[in-house]
N, CA, C and O atoms as CSV, one atom per row, in Angstrom:
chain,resi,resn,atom,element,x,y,z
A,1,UNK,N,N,52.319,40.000,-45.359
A,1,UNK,CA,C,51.908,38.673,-44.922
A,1,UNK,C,C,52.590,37.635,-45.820
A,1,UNK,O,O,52.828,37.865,-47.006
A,2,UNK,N,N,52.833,36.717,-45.332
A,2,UNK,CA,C,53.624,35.221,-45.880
A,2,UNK,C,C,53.081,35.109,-46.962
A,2,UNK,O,O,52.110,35.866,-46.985
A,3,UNK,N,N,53.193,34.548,-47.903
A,3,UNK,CA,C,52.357,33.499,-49.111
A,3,UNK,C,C,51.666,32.807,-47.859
A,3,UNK,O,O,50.585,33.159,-47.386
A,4,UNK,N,N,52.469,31.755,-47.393
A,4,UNK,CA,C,52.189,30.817,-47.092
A,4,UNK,C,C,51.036,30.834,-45.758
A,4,UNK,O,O,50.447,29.845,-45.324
A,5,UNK,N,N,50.953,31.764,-45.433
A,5,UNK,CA,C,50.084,32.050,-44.007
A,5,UNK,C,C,48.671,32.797,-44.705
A,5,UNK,O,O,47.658,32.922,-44.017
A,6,UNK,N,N,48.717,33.256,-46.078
A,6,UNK,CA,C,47.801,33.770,-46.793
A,6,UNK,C,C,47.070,32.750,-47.510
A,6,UNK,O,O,45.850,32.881,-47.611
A,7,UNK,N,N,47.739,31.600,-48.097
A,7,UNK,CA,C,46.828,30.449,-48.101
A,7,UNK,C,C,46.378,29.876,-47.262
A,7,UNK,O,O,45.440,29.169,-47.629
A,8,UNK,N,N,46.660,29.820,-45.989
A,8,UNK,CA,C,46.122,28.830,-45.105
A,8,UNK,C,C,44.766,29.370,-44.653
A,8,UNK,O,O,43.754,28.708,-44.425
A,9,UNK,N,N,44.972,31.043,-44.542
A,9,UNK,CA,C,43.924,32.261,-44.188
A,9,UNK,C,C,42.635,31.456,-45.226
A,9,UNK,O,O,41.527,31.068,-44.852
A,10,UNK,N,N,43.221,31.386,-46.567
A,10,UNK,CA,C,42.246,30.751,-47.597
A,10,UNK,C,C,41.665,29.554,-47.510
A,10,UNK,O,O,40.737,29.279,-48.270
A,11,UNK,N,N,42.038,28.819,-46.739
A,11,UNK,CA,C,41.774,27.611,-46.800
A,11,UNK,C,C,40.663,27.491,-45.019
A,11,UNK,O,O,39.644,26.858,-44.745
A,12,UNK,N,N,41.395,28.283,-44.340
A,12,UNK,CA,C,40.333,28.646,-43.178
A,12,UNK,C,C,39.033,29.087,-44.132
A,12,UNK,O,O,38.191,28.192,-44.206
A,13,UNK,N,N,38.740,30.222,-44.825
A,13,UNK,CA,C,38.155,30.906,-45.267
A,13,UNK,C,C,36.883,30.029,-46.282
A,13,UNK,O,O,35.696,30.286,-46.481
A,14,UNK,N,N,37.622,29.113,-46.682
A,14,UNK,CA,C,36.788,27.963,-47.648
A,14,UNK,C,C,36.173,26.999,-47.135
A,14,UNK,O,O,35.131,26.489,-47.546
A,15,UNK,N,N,36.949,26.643,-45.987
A,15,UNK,CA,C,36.360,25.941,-45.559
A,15,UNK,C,C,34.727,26.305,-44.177
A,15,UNK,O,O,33.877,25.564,-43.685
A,16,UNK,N,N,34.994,27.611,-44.067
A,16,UNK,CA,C,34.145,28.295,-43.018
A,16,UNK,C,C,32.810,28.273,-44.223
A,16,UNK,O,O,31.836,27.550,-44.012
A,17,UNK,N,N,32.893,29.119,-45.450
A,17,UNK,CA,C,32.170,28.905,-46.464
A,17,UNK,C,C,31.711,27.585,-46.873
A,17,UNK,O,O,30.567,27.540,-47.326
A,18,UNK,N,N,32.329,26.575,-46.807
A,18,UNK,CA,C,31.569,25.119,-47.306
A,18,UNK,C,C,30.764,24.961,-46.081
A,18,UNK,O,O,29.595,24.738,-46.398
A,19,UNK,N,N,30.919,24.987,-44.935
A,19,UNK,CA,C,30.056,24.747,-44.047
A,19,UNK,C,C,28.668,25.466,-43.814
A,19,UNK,O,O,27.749,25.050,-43.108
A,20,UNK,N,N,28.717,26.902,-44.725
A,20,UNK,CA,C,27.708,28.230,-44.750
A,20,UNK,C,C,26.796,26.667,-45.639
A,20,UNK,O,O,25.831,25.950,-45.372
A,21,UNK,N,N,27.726,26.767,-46.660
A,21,UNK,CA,C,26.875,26.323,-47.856
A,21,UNK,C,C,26.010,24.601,-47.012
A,21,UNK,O,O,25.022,23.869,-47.073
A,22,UNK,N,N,26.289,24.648,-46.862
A,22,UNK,CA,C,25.343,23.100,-45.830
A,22,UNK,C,C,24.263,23.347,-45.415
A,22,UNK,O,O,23.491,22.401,-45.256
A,23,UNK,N,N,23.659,25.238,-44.966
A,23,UNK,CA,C,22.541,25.767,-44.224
A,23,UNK,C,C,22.346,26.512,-45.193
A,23,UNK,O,O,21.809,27.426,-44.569
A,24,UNK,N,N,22.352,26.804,-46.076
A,24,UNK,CA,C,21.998,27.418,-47.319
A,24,UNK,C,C,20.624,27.564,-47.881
A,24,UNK,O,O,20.264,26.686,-48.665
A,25,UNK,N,N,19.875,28.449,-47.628
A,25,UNK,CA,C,18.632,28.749,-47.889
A,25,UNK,C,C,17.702,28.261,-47.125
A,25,UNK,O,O,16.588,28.104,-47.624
A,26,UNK,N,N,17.934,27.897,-45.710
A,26,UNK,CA,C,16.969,27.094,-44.876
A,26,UNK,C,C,17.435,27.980,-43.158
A,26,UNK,O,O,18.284,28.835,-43.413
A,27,UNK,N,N,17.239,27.968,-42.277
A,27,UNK,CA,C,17.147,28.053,-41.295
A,27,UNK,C,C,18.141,27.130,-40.109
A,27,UNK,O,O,17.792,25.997,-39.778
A,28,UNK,N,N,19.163,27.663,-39.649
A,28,UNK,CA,C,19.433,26.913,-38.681
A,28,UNK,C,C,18.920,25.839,-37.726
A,28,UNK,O,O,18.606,25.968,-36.543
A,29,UNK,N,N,18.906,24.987,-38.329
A,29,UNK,CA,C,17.918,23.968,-36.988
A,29,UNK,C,C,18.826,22.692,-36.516
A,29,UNK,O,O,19.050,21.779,-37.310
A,30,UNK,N,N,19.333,22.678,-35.191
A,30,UNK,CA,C,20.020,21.604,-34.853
A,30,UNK,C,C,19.532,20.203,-34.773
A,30,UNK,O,O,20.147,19.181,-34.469
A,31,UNK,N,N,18.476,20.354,-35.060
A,31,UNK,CA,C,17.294,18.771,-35.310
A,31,UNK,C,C,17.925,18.004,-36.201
A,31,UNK,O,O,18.441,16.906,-35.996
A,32,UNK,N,N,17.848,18.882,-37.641
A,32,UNK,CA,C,18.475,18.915,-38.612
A,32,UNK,C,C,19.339,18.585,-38.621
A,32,UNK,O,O,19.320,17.416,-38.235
A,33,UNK,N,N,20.530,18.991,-38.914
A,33,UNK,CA,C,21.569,19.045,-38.090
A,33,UNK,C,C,21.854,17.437,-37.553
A,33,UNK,O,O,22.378,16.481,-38.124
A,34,UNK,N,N,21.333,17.576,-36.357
A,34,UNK,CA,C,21.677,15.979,-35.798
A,34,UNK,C,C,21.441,14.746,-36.654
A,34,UNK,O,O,22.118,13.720,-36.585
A,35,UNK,N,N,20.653,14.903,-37.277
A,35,UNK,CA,C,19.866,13.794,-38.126
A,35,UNK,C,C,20.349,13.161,-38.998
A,35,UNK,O,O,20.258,11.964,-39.272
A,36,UNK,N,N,21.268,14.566,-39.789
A,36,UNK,CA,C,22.177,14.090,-41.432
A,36,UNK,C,C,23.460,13.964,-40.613
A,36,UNK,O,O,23.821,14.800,-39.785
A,37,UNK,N,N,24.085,12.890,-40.906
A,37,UNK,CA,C,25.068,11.925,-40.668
A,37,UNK,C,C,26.144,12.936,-41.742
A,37,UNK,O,O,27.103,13.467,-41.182
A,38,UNK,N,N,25.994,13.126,-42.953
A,38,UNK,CA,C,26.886,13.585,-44.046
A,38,UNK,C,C,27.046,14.836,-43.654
A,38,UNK,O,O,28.165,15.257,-43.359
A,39,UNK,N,N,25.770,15.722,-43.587
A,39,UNK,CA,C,26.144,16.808,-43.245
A,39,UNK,C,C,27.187,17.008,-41.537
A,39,UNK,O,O,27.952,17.967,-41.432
A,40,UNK,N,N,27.055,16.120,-40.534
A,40,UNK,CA,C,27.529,16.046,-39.057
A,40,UNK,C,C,29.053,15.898,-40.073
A,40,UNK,O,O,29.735,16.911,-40.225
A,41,UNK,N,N,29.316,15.088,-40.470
A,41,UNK,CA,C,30.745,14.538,-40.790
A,41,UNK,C,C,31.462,15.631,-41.486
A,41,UNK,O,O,32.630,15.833,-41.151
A,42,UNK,N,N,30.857,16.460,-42.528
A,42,UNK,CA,C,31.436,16.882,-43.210
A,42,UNK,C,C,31.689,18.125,-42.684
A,42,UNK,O,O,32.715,18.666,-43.097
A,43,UNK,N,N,30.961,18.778,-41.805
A,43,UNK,CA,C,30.986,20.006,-40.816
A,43,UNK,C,C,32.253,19.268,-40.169
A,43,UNK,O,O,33.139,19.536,-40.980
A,44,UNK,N,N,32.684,18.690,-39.422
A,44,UNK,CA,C,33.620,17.940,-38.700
A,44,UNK,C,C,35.026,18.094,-39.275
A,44,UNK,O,O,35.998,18.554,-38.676
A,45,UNK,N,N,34.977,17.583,-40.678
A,45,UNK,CA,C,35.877,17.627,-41.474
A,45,UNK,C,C,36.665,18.569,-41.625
A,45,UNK,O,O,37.879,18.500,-41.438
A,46,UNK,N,N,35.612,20.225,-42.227
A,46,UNK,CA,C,36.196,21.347,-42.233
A,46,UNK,C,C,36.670,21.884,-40.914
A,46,UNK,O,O,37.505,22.786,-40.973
A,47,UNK,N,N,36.272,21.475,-39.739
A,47,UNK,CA,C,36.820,21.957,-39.170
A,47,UNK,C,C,38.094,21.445,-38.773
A,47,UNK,O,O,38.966,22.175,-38.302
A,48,UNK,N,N,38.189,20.605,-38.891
A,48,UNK,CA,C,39.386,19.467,-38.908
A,48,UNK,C,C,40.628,20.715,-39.574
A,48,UNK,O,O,41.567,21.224,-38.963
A,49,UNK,N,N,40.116,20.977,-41.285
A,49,UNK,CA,C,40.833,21.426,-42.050
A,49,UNK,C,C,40.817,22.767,-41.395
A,49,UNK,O,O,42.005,23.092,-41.380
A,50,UNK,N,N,40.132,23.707,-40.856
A,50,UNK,CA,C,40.546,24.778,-40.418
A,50,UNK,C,C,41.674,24.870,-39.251
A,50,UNK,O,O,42.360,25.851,-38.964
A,51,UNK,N,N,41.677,23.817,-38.768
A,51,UNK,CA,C,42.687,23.491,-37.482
A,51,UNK,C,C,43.994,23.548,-37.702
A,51,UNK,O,O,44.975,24.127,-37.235
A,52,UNK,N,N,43.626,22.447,-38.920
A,52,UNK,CA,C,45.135,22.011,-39.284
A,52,UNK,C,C,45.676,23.467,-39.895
A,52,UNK,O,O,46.789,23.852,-39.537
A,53,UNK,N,N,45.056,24.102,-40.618
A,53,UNK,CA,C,45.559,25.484,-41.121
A,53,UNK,C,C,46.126,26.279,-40.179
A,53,UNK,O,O,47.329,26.539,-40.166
A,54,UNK,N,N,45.275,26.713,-39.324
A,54,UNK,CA,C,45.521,27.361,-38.353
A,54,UNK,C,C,47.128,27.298,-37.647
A,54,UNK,O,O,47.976,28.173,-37.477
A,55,UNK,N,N,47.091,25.528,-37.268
A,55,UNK,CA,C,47.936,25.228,-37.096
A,55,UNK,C,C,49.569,25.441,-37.963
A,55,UNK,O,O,50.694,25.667,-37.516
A,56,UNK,N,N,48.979,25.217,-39.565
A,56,UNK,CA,C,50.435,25.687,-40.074
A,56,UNK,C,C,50.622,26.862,-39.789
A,56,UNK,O,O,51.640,27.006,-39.112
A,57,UNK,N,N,49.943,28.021,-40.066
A,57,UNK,CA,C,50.316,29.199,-40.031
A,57,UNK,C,C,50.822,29.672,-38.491
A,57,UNK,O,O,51.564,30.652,-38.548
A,58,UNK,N,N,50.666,29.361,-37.643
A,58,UNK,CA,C,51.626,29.487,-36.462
A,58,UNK,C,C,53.192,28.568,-36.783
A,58,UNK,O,O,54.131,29.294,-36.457
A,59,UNK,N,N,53.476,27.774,-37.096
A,59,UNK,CA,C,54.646,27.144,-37.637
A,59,UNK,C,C,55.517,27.805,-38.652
A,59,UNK,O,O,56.695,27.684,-38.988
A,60,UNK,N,N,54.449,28.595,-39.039
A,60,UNK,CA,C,55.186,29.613,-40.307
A,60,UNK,C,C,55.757,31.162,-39.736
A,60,UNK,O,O,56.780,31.770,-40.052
A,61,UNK,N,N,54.720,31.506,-38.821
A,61,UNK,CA,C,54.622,32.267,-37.582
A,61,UNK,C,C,54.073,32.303,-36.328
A,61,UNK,O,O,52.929,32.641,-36.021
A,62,UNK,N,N,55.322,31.785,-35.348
A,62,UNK,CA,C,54.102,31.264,-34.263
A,62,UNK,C,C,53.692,33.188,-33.613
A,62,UNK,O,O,52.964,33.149,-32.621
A,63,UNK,N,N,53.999,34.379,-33.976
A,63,UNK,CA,C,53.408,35.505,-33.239
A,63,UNK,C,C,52.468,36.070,-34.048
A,63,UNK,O,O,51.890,37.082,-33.653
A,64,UNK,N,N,52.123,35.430,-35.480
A,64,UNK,CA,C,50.462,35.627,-35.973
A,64,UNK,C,C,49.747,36.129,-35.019
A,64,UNK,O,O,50.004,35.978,-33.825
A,65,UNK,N,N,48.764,36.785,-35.490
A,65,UNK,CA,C,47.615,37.218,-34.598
A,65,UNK,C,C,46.519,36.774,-34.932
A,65,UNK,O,O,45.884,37.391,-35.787
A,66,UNK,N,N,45.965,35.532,-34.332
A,66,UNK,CA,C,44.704,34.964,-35.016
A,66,UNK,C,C,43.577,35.035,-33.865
A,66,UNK,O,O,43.668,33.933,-33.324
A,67,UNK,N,N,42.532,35.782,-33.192
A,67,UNK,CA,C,41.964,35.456,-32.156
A,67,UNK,C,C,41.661,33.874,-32.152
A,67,UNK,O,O,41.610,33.251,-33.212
A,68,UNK,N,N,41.440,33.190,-30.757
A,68,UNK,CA,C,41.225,32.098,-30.754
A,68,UNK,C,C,41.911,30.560,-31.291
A,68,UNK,O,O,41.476,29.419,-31.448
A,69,UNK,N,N,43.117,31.195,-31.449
A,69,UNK,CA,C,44.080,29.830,-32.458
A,69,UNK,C,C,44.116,28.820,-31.705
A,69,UNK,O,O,43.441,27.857,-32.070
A,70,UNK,N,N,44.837,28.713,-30.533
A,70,UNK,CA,C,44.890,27.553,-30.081
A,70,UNK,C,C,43.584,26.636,-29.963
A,70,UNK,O,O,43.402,25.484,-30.355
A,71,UNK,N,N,42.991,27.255,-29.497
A,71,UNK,CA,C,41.031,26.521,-29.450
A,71,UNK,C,C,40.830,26.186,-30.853
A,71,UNK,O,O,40.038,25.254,-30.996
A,72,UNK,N,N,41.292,26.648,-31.898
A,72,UNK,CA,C,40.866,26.049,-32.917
A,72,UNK,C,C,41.669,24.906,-33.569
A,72,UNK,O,O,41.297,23.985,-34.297
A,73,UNK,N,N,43.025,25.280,-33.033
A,73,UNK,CA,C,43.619,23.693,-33.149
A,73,UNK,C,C,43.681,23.043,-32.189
A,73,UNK,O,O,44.724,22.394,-32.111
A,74,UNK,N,N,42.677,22.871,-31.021
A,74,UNK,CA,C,42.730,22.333,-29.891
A,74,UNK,C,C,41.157,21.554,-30.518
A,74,UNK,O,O,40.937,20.343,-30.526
A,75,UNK,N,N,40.343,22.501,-30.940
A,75,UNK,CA,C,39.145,21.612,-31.691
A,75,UNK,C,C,39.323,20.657,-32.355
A,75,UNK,O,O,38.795,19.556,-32.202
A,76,UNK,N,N,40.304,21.071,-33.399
A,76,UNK,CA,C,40.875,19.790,-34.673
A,76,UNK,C,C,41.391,18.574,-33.638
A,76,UNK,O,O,40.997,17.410,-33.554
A,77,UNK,N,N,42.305,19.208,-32.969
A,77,UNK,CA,C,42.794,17.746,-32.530
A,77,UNK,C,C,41.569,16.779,-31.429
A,77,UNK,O,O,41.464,15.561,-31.290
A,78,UNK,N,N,41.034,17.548,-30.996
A,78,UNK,CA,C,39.835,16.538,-30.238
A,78,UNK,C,C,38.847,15.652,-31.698
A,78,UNK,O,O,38.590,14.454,-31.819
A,79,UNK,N,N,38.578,16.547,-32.397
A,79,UNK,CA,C,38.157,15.668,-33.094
A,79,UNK,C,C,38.354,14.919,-34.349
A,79,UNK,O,O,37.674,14.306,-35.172
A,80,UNK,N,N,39.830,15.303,-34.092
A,80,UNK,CA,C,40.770,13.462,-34.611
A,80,UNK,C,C,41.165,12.791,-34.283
A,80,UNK,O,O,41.178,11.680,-34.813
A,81,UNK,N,N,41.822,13.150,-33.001
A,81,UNK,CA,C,42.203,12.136,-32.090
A,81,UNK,C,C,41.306,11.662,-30.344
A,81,UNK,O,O,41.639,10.711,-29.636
A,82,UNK,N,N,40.210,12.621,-30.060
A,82,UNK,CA,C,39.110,12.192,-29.847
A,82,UNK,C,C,37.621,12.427,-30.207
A,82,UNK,O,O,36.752,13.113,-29.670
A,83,UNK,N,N,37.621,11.759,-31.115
A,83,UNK,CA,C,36.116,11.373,-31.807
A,83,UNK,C,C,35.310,11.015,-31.076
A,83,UNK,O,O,34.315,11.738,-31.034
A,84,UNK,N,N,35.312,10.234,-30.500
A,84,UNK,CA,C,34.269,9.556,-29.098
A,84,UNK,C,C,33.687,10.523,-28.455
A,84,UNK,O,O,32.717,10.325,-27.723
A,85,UNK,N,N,34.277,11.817,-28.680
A,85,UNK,CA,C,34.392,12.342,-26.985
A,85,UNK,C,C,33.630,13.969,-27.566
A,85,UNK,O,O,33.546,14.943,-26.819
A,86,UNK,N,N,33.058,13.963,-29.255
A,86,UNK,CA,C,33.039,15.010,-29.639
A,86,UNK,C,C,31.592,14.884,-29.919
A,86,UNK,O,O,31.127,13.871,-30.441
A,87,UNK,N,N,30.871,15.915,-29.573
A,87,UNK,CA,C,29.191,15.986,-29.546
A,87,UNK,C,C,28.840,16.812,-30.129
A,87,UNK,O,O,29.538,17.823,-30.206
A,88,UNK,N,N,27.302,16.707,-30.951
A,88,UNK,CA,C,26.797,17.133,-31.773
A,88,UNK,C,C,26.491,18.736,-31.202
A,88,UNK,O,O,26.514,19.595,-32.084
A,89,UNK,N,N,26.254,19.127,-30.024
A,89,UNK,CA,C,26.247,20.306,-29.378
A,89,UNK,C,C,27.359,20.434,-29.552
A,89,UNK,O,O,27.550,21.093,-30.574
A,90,UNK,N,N,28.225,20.145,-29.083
A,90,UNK,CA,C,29.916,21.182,-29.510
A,90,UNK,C,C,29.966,21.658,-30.368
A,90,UNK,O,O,30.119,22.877,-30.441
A,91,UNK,N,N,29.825,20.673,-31.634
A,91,UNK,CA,C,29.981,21.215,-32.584
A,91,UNK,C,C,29.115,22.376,-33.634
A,91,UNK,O,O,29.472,23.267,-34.404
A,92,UNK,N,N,27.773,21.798,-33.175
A,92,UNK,CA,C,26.635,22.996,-33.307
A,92,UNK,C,C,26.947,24.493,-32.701
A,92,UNK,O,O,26.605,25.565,-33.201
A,93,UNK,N,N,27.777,24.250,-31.345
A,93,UNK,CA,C,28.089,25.333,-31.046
A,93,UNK,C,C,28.643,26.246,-31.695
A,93,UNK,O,O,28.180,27.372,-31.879
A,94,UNK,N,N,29.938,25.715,-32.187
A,94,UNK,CA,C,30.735,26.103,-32.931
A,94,UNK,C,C,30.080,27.220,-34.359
A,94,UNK,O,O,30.164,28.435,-34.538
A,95,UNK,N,N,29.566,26.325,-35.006
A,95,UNK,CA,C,29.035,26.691,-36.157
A,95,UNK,C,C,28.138,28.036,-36.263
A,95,UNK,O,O,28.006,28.849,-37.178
A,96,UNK,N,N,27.499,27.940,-34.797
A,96,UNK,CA,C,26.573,29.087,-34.900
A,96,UNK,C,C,26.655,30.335,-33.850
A,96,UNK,O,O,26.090,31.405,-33.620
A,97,UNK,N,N,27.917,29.366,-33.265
A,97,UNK,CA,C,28.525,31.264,-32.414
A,97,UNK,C,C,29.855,31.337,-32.862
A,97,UNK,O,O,30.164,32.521,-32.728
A,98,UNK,N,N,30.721,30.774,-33.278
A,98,UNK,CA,C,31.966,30.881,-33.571
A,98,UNK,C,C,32.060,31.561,-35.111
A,98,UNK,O,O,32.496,32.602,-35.603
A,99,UNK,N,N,31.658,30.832,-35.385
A,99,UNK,CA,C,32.430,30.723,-37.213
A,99,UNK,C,C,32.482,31.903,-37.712
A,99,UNK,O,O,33.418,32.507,-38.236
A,100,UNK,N,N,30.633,32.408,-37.370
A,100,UNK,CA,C,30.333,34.104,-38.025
A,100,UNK,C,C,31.601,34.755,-37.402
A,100,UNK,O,O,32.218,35.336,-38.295
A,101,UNK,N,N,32.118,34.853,-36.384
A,101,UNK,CA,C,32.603,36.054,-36.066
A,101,UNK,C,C,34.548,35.436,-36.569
A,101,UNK,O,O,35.489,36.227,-36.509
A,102,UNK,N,N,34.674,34.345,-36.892
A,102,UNK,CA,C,36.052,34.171,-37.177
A,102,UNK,C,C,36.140,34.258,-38.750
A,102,UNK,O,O,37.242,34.402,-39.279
A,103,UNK,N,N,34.706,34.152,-39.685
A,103,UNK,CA,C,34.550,33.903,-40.597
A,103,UNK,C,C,34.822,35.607,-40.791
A,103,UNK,O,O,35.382,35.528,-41.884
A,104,UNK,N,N,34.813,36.990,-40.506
A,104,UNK,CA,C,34.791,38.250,-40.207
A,104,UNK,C,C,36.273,38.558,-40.023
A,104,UNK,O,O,36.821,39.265,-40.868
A,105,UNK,N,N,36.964,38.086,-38.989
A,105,UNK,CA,C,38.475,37.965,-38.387
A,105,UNK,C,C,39.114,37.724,-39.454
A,105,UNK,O,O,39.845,38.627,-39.858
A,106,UNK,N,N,39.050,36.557,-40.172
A,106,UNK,CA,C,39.856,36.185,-41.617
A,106,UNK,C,C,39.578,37.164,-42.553
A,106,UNK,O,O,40.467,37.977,-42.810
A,107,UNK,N,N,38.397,37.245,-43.168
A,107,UNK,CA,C,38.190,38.420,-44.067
A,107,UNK,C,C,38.810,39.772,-43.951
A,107,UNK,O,O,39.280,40.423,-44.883
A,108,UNK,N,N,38.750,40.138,-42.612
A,108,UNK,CA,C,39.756,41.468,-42.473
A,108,UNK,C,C,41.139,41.297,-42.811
A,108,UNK,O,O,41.773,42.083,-43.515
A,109,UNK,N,N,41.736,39.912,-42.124
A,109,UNK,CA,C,43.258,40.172,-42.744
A,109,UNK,C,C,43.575,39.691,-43.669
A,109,UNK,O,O,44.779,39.893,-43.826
A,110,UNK,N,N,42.909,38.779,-44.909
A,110,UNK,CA,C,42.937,39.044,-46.199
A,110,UNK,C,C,42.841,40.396,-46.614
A,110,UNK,O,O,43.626,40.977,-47.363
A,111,UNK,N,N,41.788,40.872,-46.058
A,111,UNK,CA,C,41.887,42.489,-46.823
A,111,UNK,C,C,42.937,43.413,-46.381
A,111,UNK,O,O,43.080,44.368,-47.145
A,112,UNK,N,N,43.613,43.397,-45.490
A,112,UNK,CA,C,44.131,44.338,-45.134
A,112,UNK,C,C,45.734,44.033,-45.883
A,112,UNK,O,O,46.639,44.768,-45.488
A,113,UNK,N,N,45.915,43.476,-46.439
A,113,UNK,CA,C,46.996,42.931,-47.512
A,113,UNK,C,C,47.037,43.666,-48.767
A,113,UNK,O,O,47.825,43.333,-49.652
């Protein structure tokens, strides 16, 4: 694997983890969730940053094997270049059916290095 496609793996990977750390010792609750403004933004953010990763590492190799890549830089770019248009359910979605199982996907091909 690249250097360079092995950091980005890392930087997916950190950033899937900063978002763990936001629900951290409490219970999933999208109430929650909706309510904190910091926490909405900053969930947003990482995913932003997982996008953009995603995104380099196809540039570095676009025949990577990442399940789900394009959707995940298809996420980033909706919600940078449409913000308006991006809802607190989407993104809840995300967090609590997606991540676990991409947060799993990355970990394997770090390890398998």
């Amino acid at each position: 694997m690249q250097p360079e496609i092995r950091a980005c793996l890392h930087d997916v990977l950190q950033a899937i983890e900063e978002i763990e750390s936001f629900f951290a010792g409490q219970p999933l609750d999208f109430t929650r969730y909706q309510q904190d403004v910091r926490t909405r933004r900053a969930t947003e953010r990482n995913l932003e940053i997982m996008g953009e990763a995603v995104g380099r590492m196809l540039k570095f190799d676009p025949a990577f094997q990442l399940p789900n890549a394009r959707q995940i830089i298809a996420t980033r770019n909706r919600i940078i270049h449409g913000y308006d248009s991006v809802s607190d359910e989407m993104v809840w979605s995300i967090v609590v059916r997606h991540l676990p199982q991409l947060k799993q996907e990355v970990a394997a091909l770090l390890a398998a290095e």
